[in-house]
MIZA-238985 format. One record per residue (C-alpha): residue number from 1; residue in one letter; z, x, y. Coordinates in Angstrom, 2 decimals, padded with zeros to 5 digits. Example, Ala and Ser with C-alpha at 12.3 -4.5 7.8 and 13.67 -1.06 7.14 Angstrom:
BEGIN
<atom><n>1</n><res>a</res><c3>007.80</c3><c1>012.30</c1><c2>-004.50</c2></atom>
<atom><n>2</n><res>s</res><c3>007.14</c3><c1>013.67</c1><c2>-001.06</c2></atom>
This chain:
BEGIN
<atom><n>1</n><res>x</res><c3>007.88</c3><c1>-014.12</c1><c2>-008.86</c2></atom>
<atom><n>2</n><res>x</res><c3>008.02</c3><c1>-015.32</c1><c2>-005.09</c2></atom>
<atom><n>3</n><res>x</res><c3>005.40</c3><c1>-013.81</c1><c2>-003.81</c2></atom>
<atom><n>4</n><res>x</res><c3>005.59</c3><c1>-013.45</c1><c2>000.07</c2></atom>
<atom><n>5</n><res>x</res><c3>002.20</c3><c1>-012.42</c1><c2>001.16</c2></atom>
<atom><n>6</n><res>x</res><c3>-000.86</c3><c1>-010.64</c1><c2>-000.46</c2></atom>
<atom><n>7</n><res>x</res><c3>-003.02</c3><c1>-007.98</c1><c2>001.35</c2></atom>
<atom><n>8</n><res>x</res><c3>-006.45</c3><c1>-006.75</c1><c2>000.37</c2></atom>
<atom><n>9</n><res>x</res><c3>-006.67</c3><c1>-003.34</c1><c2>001.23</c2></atom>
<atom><n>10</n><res>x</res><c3>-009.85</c3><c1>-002.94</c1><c2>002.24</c2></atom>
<atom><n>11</n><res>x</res><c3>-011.60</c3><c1>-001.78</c1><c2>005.67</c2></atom>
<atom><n>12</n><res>x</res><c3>-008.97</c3><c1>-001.42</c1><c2>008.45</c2></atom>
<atom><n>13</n><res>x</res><c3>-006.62</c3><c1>-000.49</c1><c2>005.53</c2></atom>
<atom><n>14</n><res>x</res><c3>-003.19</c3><c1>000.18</c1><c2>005.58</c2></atom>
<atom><n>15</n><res>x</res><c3>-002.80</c3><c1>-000.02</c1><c2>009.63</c2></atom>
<atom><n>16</n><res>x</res><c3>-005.01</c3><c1>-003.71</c1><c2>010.05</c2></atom>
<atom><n>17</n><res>x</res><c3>-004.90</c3><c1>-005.79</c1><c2>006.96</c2></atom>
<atom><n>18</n><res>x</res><c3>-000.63</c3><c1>-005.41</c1><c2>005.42</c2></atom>
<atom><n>19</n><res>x</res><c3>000.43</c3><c1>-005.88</c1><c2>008.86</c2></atom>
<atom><n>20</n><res>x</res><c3>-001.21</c3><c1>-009.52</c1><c2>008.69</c2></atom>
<atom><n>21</n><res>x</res><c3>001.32</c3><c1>-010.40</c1><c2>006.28</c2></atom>
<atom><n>22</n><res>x</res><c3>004.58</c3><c1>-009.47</c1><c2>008.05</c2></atom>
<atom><n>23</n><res>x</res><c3>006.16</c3><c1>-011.60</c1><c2>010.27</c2></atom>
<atom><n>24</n><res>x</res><c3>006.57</c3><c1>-010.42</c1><c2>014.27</c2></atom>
<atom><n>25</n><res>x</res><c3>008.99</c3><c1>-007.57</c1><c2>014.57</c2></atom>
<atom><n>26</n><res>x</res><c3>008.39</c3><c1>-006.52</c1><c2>010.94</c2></atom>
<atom><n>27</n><res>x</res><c3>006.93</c3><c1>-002.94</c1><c2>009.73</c2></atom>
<atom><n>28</n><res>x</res><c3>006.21</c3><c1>-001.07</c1><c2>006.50</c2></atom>
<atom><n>29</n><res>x</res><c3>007.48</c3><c1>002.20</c1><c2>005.16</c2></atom>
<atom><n>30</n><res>x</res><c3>004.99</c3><c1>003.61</c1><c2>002.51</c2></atom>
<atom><n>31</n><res>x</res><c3>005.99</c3><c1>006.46</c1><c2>-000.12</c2></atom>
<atom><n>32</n><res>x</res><c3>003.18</c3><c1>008.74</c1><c2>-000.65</c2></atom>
<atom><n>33</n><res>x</res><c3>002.86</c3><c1>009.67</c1><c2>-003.89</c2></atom>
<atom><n>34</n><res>x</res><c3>004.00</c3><c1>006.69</c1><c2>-005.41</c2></atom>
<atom><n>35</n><res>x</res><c3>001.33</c3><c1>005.63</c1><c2>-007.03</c2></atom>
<atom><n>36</n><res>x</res><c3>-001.05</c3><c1>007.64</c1><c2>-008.71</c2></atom>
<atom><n>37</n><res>x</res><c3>-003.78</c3><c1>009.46</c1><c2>-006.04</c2></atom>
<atom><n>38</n><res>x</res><c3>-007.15</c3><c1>010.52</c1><c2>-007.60</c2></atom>
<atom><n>39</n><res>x</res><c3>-008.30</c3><c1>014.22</c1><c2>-007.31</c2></atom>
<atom><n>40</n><res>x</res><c3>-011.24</c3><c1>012.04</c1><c2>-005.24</c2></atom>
<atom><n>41</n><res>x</res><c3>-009.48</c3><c1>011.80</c1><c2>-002.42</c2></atom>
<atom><n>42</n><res>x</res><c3>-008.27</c3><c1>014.87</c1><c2>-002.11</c2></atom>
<atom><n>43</n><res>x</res><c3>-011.79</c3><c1>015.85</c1><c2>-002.15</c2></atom>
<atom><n>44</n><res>x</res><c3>-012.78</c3><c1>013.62</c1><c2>000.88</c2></atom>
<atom><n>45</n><res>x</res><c3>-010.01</c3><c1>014.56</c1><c2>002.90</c2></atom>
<atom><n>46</n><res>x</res><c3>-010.83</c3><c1>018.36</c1><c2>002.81</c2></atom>
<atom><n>47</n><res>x</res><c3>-014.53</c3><c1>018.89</c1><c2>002.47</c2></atom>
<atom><n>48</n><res>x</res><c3>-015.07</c3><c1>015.76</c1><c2>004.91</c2></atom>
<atom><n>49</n><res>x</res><c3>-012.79</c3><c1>016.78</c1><c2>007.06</c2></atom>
<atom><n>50</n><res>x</res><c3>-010.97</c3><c1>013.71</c1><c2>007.09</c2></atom>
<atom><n>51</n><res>x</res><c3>-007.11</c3><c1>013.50</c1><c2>009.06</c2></atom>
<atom><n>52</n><res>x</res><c3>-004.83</c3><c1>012.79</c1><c2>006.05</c2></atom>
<atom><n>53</n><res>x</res><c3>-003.45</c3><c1>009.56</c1><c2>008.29</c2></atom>
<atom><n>54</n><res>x</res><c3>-007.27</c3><c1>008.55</c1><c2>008.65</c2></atom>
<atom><n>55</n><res>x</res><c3>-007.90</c3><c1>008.69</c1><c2>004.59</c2></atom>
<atom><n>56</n><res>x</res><c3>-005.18</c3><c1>005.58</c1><c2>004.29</c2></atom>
<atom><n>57</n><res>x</res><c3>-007.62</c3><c1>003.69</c1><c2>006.90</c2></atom>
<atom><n>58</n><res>x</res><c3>-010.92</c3><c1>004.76</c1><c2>005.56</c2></atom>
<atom><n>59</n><res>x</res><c3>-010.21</c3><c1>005.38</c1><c2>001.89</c2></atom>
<atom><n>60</n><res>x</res><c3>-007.35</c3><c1>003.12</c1><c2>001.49</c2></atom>
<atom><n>61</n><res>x</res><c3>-006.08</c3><c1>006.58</c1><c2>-001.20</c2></atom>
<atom><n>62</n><res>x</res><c3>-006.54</c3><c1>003.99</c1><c2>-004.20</c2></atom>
<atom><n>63</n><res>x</res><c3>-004.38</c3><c1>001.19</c1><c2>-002.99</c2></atom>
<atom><n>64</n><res>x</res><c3>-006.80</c3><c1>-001.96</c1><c2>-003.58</c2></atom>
<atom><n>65</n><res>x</res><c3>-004.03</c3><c1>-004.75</c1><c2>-002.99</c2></atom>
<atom><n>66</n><res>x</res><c3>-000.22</c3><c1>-005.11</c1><c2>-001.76</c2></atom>
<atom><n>67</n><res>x</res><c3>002.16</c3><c1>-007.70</c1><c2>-003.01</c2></atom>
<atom><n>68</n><res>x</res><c3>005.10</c3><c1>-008.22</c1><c2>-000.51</c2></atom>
<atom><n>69</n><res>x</res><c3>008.33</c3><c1>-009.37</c1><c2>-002.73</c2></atom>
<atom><n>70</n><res>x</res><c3>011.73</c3><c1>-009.19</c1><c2>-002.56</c2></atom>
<atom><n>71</n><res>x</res><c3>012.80</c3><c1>-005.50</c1><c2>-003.71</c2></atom>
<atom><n>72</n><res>x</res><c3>015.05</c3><c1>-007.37</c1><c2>-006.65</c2></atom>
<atom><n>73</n><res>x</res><c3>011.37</c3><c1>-009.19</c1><c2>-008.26</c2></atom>
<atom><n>74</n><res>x</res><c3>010.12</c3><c1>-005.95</c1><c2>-008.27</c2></atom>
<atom><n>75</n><res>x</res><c3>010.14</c3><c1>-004.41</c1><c2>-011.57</c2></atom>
<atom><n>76</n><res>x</res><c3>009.56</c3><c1>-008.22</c1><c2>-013.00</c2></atom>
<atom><n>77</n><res>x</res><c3>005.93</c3><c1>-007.84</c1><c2>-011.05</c2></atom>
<atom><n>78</n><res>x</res><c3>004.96</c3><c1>-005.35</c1><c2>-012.22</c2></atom>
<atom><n>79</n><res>x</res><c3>005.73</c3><c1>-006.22</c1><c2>-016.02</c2></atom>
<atom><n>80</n><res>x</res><c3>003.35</c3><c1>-008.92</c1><c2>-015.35</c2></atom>
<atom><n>81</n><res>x</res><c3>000.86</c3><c1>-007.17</c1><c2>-013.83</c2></atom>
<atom><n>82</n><res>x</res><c3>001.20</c3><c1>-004.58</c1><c2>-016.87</c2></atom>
<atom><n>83</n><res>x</res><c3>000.77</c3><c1>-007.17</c1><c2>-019.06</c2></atom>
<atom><n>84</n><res>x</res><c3>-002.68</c3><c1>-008.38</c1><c2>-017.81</c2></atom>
<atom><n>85</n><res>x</res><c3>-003.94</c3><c1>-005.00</c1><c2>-018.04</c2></atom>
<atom><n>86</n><res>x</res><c3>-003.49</c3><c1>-003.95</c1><c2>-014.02</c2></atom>
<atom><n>87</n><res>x</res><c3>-001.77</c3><c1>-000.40</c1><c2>-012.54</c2></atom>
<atom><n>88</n><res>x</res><c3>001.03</c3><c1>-001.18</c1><c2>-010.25</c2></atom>
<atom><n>89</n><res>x</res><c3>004.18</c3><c1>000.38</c1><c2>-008.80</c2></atom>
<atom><n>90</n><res>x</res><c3>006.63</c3><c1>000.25</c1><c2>-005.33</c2></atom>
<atom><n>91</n><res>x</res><c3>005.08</c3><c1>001.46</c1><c2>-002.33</c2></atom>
<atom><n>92</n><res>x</res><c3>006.90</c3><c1>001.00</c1><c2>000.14</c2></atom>
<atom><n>93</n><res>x</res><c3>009.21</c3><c1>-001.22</c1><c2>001.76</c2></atom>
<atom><n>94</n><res>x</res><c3>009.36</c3><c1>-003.71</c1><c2>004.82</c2></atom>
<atom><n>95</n><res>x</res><c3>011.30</c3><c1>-002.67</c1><c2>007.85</c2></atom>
<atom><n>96</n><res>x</res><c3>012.16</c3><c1>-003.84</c1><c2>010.96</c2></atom>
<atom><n>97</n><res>x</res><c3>009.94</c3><c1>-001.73</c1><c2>012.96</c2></atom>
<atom><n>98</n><res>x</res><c3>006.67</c3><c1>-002.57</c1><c2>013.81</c2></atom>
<atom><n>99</n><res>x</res><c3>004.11</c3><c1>-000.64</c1><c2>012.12</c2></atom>
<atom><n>100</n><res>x</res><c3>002.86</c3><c1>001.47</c1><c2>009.14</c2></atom>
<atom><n>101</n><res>x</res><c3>004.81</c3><c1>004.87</c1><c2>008.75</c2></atom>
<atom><n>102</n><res>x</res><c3>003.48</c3><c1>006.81</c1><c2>005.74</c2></atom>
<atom><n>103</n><res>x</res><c3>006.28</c3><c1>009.36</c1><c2>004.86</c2></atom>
């Protein structure tokens, strides 16, 4: 596949690190729910009294890494990643809005 950029989601999550792989003017639109979100989190978010937008940042909701690809290497991906054992699905997309927007 031709990969386009990798992002470790770790502290600064969502908002800081999958930014740093767009280029200027660029954005992403991320699906809830599409990927699988442990009962954990859930957890967190009400007994901690965490914002739900502040659990992406914090608690990254599961998402450890983001491969940016063209939409049409997709499904290929994620055979591989199958293959070696590894969870993976679509997220999201890029836009041309700058930003995260988690929908």
């Amino acid at each position: 596949c031709d990969v386009h950029g990798i992002s470790h989601i770790t502290g600064g999550g969502f908002d800081e690190n999958i930014p740093r792989i767009l280029h200027d003017g660029q954005g992403l639109e991320i699906e809830e729910g599409t990927w699988e979100i442990l009962p954990v989190f859930r957890f967190l978010e009400k007994y901690g009294k965490v914002p739900h937008r502040e659990m992406f940042n914090i608690f990254n909701m599961g998402i450890g890494m983001v491969i940016a690809l063209d939409a049409s290497e997709a499904q290929r991906a994620i055979d591989i990643l199958t293959a070696a054992g590894e969870k993976a699905s679509v997220i999201g997309r890029v836009t041309d809005t700058e930003g995260v927007v988690i929908r």
